[in-house]
N, CA, C, O and CB atoms as a CASP TS submission, in Angstrom:
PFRMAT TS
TARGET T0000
AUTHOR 0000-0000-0000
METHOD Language model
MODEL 1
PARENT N/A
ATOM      1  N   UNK     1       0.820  -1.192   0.000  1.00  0.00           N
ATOM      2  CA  UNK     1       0.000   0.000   0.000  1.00  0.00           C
ATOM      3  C   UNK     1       0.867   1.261   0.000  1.00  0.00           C
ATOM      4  O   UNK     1       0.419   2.318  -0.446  1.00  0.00           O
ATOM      5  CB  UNK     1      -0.935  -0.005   1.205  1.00  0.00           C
ATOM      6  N   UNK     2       2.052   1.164   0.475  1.00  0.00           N
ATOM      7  CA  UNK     2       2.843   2.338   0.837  1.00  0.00           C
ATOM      8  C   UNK     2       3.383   2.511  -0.475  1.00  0.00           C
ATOM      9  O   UNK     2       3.352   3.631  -0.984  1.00  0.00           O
ATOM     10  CB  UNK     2       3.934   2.194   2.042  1.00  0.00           C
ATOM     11  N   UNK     3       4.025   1.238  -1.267  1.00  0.00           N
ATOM     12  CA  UNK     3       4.328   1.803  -2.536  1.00  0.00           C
ATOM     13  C   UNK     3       3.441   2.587  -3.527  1.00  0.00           C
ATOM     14  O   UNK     3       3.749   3.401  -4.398  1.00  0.00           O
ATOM     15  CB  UNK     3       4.726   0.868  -3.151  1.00  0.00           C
ATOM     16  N   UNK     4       1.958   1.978  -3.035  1.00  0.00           N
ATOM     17  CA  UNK     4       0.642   2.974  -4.372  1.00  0.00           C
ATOM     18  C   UNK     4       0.789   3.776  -4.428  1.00  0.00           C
ATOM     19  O   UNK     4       0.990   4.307  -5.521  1.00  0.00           O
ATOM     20  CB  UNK     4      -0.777   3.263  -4.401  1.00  0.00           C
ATOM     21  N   UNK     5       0.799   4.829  -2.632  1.00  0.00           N
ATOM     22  CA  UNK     5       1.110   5.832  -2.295  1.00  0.00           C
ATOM     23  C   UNK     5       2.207   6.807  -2.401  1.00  0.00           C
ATOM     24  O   UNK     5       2.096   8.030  -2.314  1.00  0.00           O
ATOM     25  CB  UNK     5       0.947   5.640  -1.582  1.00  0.00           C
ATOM     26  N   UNK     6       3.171   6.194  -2.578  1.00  0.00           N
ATOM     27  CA  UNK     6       4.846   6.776  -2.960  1.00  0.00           C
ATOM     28  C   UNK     6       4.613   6.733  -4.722  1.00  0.00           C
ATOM     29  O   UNK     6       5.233   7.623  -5.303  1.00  0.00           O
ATOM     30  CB  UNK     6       6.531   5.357  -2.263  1.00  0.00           C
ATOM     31  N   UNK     7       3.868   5.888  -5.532  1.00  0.00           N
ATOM     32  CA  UNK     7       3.953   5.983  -7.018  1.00  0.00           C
ATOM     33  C   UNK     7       2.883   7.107  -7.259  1.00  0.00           C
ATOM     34  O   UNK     7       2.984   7.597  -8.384  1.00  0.00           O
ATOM     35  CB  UNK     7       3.620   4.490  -7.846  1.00  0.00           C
ATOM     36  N   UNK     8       1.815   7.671  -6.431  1.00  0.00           N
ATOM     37  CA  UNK     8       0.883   8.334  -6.794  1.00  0.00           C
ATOM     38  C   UNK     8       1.407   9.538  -6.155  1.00  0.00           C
ATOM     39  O   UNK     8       0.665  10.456  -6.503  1.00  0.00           O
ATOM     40  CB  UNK     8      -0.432   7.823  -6.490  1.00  0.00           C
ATOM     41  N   UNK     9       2.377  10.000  -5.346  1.00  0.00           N
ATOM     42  CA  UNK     9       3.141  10.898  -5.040  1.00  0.00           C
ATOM     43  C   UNK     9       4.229  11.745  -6.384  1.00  0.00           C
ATOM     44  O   UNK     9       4.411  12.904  -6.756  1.00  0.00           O
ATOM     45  CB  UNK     9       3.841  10.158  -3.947  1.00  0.00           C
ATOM     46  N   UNK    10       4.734  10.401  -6.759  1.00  0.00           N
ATOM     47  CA  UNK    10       6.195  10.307  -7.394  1.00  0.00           C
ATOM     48  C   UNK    10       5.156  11.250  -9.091  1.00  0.00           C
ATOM     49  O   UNK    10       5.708  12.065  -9.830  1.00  0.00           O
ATOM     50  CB  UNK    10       7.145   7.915  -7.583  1.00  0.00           C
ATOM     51  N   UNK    11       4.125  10.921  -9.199  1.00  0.00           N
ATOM     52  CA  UNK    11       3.666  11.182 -10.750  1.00  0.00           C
ATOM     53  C   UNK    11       3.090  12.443 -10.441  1.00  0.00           C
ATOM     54  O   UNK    11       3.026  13.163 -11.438  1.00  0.00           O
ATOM     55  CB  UNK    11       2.529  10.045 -11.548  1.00  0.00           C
ATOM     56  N   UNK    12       2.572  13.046  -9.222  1.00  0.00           N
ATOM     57  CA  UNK    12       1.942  14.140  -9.119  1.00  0.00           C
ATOM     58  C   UNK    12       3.137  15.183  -9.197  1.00  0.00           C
ATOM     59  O   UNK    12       3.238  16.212  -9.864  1.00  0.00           O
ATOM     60  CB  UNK    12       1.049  14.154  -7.874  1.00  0.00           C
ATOM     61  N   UNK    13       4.121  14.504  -8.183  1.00  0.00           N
ATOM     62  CA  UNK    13       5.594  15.683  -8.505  1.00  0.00           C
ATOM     63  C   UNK    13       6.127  15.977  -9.753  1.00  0.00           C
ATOM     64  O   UNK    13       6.670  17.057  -9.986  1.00  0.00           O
ATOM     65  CB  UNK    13       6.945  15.225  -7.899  1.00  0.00           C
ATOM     66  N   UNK    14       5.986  14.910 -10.732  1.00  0.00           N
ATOM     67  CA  UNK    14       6.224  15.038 -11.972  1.00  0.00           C
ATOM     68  C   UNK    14       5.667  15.587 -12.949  1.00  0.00           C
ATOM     69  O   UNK    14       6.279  15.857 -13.983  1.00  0.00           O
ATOM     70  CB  UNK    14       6.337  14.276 -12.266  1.00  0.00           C
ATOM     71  N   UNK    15       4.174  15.880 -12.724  1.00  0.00           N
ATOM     72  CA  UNK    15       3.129  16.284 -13.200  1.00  0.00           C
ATOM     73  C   UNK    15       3.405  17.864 -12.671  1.00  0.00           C
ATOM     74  O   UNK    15       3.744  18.746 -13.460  1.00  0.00           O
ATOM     75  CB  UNK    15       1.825  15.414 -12.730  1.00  0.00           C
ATOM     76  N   UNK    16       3.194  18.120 -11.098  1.00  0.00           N
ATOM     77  CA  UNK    16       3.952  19.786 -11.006  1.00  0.00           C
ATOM     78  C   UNK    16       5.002  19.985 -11.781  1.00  0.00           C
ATOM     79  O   UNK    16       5.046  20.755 -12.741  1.00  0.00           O
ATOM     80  CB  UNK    16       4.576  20.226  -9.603  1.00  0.00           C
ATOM     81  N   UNK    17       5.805  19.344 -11.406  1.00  0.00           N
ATOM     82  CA  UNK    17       7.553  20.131 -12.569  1.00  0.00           C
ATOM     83  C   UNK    17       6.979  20.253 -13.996  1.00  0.00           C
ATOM     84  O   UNK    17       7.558  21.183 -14.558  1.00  0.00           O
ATOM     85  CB  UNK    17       9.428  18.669 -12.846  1.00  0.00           C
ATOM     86  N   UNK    18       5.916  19.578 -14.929  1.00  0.00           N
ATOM     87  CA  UNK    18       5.709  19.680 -15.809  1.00  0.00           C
ATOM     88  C   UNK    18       4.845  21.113 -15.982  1.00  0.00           C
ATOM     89  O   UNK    18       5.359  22.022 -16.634  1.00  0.00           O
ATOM     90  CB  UNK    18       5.334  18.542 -16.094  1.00  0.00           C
ATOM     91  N   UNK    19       3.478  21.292 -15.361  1.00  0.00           N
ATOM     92  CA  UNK    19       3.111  22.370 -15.014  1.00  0.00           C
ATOM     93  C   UNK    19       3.967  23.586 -14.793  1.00  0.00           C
ATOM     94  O   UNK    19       3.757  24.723 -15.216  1.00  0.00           O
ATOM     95  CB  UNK    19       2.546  22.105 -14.139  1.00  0.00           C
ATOM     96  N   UNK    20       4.987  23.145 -14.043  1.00  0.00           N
ATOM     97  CA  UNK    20       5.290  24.979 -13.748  1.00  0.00           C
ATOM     98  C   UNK    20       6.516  24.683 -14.895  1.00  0.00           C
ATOM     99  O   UNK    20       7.202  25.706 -14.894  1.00  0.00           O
ATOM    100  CB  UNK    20       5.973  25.766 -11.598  1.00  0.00           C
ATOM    101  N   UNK    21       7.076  23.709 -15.871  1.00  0.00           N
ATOM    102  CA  UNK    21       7.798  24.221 -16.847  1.00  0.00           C
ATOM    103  C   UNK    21       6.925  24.934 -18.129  1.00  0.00           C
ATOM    104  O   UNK    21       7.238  25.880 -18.851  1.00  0.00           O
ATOM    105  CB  UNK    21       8.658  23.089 -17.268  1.00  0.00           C
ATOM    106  N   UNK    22       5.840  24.180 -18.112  1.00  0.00           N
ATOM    107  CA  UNK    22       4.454  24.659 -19.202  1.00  0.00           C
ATOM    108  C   UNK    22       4.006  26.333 -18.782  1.00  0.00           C
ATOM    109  O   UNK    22       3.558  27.030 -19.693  1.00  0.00           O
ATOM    110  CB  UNK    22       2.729  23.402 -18.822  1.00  0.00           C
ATOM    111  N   UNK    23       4.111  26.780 -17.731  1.00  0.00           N
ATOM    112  CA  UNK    23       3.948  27.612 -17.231  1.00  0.00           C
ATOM    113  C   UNK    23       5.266  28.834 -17.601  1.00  0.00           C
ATOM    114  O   UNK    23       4.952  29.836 -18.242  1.00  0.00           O
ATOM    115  CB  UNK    23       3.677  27.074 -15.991  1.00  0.00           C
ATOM    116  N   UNK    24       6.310  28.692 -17.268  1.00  0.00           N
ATOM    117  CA  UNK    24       7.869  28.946 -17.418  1.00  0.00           C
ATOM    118  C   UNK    24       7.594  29.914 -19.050  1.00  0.00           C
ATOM    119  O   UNK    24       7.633  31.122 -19.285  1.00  0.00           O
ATOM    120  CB  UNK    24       9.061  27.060 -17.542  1.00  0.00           C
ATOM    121  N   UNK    25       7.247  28.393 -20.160  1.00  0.00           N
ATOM    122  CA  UNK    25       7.488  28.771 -21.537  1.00  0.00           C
ATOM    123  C   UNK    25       6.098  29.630 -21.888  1.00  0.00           C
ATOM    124  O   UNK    25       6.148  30.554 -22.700  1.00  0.00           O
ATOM    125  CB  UNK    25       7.764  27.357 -22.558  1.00  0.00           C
ATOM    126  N   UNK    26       5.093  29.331 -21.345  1.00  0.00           N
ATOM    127  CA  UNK    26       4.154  30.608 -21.544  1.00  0.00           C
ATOM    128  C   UNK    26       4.439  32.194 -21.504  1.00  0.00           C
ATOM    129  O   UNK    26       4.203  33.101 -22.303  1.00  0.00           O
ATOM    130  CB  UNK    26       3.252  30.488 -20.599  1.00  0.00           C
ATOM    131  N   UNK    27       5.081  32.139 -20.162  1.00  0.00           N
ATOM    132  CA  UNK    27       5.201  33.544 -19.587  1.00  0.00           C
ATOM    133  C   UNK    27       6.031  33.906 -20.557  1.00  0.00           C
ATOM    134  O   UNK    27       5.681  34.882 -21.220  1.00  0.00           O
ATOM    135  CB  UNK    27       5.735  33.801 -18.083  1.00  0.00           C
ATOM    136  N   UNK    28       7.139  33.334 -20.850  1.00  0.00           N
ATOM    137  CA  UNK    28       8.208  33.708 -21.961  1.00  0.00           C
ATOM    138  C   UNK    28       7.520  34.107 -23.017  1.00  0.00           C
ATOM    139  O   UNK    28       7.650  35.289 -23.336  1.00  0.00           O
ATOM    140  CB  UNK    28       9.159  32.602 -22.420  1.00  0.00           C
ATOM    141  N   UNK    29       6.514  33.134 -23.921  1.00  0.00           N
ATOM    142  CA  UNK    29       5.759  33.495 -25.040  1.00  0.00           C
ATOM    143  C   UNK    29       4.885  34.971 -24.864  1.00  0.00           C
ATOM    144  O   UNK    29       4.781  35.681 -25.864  1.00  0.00           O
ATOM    145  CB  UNK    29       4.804  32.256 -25.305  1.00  0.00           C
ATOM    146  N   UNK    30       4.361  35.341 -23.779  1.00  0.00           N
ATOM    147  CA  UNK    30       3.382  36.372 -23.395  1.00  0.00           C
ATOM    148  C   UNK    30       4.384  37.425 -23.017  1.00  0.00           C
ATOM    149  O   UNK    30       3.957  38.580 -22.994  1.00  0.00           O
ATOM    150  CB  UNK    30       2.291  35.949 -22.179  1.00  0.00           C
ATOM    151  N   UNK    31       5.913  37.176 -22.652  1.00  0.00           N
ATOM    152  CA  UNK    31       6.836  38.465 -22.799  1.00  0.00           C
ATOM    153  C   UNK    31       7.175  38.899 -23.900  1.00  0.00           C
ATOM    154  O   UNK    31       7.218  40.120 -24.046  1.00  0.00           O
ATOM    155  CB  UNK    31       7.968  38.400 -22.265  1.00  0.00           C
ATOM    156  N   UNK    32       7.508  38.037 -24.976  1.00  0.00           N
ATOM    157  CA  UNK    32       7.546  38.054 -26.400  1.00  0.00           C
ATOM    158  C   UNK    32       6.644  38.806 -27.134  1.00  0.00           C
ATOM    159  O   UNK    32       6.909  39.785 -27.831  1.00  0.00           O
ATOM    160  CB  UNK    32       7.437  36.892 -26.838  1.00  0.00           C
ATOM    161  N   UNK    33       5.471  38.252 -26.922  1.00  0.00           N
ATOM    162  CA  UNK    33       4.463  39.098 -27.438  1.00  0.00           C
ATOM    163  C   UNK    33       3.918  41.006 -27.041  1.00  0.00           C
ATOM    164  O   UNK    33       3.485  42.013 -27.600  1.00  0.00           O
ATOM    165  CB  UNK    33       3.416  38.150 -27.095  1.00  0.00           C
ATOM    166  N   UNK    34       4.340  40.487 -25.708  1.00  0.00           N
ATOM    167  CA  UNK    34       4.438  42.091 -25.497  1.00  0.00           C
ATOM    168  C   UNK    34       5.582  42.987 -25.775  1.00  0.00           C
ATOM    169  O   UNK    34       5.434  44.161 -25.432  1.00  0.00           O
ATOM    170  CB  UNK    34       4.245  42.361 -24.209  1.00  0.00           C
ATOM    171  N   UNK    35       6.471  42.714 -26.222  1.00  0.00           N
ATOM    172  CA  UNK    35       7.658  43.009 -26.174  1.00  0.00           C
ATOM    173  C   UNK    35       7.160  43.429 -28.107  1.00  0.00           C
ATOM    174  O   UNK    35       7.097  44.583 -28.533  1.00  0.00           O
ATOM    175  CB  UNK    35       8.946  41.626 -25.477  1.00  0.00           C
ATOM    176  N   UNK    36       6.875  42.153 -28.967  1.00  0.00           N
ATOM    177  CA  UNK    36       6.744  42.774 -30.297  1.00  0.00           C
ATOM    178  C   UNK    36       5.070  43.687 -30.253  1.00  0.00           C
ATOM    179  O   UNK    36       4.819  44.302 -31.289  1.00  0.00           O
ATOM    180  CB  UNK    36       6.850  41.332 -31.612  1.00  0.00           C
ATOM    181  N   UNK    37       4.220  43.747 -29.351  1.00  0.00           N
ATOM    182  CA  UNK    37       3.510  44.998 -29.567  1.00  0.00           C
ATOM    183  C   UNK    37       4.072  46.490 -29.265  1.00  0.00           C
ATOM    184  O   UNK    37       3.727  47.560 -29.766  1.00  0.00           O
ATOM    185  CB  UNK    37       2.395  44.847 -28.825  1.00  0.00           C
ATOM    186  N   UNK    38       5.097  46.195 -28.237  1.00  0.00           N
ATOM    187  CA  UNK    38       5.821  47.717 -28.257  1.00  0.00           C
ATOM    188  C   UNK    38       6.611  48.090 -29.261  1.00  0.00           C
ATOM    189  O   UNK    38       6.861  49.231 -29.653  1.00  0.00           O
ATOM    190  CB  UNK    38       6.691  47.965 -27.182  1.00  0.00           C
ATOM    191  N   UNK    39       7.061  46.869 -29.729  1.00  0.00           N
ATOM    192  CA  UNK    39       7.555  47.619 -30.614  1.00  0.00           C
ATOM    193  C   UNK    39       6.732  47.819 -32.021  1.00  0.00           C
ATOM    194  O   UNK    39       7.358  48.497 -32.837  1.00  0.00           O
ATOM    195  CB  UNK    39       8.792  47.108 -30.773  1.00  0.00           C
ATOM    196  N   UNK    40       5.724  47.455 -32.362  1.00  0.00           N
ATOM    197  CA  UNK    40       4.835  47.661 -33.161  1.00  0.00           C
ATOM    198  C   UNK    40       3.748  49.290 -32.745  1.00  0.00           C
ATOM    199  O   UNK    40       3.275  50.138 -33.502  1.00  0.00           O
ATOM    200  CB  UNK    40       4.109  46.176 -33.126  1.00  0.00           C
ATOM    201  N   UNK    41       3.708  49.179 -31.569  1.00  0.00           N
ATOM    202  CA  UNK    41       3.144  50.330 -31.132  1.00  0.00           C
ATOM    203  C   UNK    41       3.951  51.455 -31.013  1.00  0.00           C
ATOM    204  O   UNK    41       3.389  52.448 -30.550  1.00  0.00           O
ATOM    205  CB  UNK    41       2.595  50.131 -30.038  1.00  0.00           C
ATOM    206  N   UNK    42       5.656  51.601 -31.446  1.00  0.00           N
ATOM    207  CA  UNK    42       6.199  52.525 -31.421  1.00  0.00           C
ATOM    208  C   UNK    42       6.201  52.722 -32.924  1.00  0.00           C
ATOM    209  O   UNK    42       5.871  53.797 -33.426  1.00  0.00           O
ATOM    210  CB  UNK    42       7.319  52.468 -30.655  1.00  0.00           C
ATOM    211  N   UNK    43       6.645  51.475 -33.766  1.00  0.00           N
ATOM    212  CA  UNK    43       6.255  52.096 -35.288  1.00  0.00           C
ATOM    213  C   UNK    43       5.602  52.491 -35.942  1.00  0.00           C
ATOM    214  O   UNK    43       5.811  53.124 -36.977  1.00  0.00           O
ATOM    215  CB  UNK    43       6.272  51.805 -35.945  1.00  0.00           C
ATOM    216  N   UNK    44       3.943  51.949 -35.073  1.00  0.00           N
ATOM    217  CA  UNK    44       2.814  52.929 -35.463  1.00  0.00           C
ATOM    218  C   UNK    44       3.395  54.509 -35.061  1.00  0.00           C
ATOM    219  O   UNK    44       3.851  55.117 -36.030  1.00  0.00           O
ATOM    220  CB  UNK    44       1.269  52.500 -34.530  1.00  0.00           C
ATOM    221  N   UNK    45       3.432  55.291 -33.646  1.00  0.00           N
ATOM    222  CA  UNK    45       3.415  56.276 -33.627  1.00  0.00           C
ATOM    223  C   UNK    45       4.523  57.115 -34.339  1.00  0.00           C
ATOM    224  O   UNK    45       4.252  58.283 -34.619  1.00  0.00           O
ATOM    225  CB  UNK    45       3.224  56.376 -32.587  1.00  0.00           C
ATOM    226  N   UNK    46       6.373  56.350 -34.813  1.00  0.00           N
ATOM    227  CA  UNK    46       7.016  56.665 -35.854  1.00  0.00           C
ATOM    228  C   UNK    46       5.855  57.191 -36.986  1.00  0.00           C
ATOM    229  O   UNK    46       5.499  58.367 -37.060  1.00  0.00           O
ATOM    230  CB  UNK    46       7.898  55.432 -36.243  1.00  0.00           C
ATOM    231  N   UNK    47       5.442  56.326 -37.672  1.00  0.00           N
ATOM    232  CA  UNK    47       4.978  56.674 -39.134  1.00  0.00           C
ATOM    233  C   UNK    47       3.856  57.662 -38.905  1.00  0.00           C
ATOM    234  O   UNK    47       3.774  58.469 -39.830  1.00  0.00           O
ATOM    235  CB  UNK    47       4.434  55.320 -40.050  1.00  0.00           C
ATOM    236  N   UNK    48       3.027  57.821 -38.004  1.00  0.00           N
ATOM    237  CA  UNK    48       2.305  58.812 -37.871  1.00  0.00           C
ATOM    238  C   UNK    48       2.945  60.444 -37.283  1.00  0.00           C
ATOM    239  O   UNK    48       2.344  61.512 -37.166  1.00  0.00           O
ATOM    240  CB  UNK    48       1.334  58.194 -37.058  1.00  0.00           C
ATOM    241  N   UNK    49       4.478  60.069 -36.976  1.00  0.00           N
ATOM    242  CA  UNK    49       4.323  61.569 -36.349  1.00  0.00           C
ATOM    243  C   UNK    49       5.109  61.896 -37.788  1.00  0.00           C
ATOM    244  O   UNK    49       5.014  62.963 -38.395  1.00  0.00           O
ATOM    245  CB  UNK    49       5.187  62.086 -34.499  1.00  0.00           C
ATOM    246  N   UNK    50       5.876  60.786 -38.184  1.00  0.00           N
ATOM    247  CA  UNK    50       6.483  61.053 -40.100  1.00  0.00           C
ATOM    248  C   UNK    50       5.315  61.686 -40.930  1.00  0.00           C
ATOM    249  O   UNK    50       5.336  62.709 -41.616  1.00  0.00           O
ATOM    250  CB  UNK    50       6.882  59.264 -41.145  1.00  0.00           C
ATOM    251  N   UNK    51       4.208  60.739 -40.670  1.00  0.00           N
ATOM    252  CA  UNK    51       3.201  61.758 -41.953  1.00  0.00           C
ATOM    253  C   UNK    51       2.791  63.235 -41.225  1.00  0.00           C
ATOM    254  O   UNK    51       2.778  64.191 -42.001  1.00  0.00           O
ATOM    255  CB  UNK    51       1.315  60.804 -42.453  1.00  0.00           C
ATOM    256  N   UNK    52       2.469  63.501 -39.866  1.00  0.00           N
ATOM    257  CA  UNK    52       2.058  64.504 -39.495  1.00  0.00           C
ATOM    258  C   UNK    52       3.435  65.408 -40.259  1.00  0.00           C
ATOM    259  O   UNK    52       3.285  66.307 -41.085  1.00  0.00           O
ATOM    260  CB  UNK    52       1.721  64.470 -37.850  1.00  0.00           C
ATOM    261  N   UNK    53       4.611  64.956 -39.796  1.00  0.00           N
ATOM    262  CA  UNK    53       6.204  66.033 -40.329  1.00  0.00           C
ATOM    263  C   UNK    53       6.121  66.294 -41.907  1.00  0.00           C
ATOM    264  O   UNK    53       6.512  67.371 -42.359  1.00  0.00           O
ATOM    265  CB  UNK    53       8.064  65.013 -40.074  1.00  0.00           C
ATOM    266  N   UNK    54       5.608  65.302 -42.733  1.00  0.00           N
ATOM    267  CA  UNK    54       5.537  65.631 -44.153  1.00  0.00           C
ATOM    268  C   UNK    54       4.769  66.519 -44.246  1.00  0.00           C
ATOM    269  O   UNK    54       5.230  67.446 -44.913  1.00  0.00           O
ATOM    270  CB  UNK    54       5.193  64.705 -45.020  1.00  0.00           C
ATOM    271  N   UNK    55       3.633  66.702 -43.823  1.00  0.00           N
ATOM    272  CA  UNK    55       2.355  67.288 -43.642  1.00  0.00           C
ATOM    273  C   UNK    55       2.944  68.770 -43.609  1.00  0.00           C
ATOM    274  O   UNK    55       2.799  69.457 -44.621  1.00  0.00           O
ATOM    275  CB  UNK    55       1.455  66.732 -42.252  1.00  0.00           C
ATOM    276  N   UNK    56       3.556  69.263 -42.575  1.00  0.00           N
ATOM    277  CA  UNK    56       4.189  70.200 -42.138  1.00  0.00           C
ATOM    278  C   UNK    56       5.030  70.536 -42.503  1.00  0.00           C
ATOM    279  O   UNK    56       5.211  71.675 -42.075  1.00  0.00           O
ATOM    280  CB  UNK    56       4.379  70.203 -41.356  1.00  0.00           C
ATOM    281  N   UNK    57       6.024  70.132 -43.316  1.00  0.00           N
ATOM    282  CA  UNK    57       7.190  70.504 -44.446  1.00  0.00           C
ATOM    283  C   UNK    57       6.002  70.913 -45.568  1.00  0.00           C
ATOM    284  O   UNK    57       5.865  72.112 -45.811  1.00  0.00           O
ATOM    285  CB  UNK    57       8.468  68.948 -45.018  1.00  0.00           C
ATOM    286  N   UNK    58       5.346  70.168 -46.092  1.00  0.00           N
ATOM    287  CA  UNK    58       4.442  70.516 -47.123  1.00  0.00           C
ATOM    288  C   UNK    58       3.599  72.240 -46.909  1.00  0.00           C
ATOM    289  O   UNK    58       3.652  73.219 -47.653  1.00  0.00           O
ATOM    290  CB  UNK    58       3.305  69.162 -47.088  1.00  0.00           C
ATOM    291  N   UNK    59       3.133  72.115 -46.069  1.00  0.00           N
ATOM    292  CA  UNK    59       2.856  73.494 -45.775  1.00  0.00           C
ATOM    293  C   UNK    59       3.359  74.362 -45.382  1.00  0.00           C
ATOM    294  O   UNK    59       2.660  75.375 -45.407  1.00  0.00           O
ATOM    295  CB  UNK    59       2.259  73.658 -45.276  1.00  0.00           C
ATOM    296  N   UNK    60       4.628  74.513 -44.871  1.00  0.00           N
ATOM    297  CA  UNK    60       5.770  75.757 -44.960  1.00  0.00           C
ATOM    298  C   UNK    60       6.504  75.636 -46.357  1.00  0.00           C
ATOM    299  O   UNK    60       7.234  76.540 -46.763  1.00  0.00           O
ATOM    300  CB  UNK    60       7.042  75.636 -43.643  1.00  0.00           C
ATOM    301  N   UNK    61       6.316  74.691 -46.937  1.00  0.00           N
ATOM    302  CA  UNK    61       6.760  75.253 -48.612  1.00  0.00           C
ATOM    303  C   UNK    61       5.740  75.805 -49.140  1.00  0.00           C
ATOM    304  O   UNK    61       6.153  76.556 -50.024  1.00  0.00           O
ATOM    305  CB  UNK    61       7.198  74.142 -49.755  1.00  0.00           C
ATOM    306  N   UNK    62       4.612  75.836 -49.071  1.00  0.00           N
ATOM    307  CA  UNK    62       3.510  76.797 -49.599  1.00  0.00           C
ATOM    308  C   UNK    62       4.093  77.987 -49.253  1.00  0.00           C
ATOM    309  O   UNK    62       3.524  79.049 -49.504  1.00  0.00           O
ATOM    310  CB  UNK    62       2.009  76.657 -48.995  1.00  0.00           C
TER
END
């Protein structure tokens, strides 16, 4: 009986380490991802403050 108990121990510990490595590579994936919206959210505001600057060269050459 003590061994059922030590094998149903032994798979749950194994089952956590699996969990918190599944866990580990998420967080990584969800830093990633935030990491390429900043930088997507800075090239949006690049190209928009570029067209606002064309905008504004364009009308001091008038």
């Amino acid at each position: 009986m003590q061994d059922f108990f030590s094998a149903i121990a032994k798979a749950l510990s194994k089952n956590s380490d699996n969990v918190a490595g599944q866990s580990a590579k998420r967080t990584d994936e969800i830093a990633l991802i935030a990491k390429q919206a900043d930088e997507a959210e800075d090239s949006l505001h690049s190209a928009t403050y570029n067209e606002k600057n064309k905008g504004q060269v364009f009308h001091r050459a008038l």
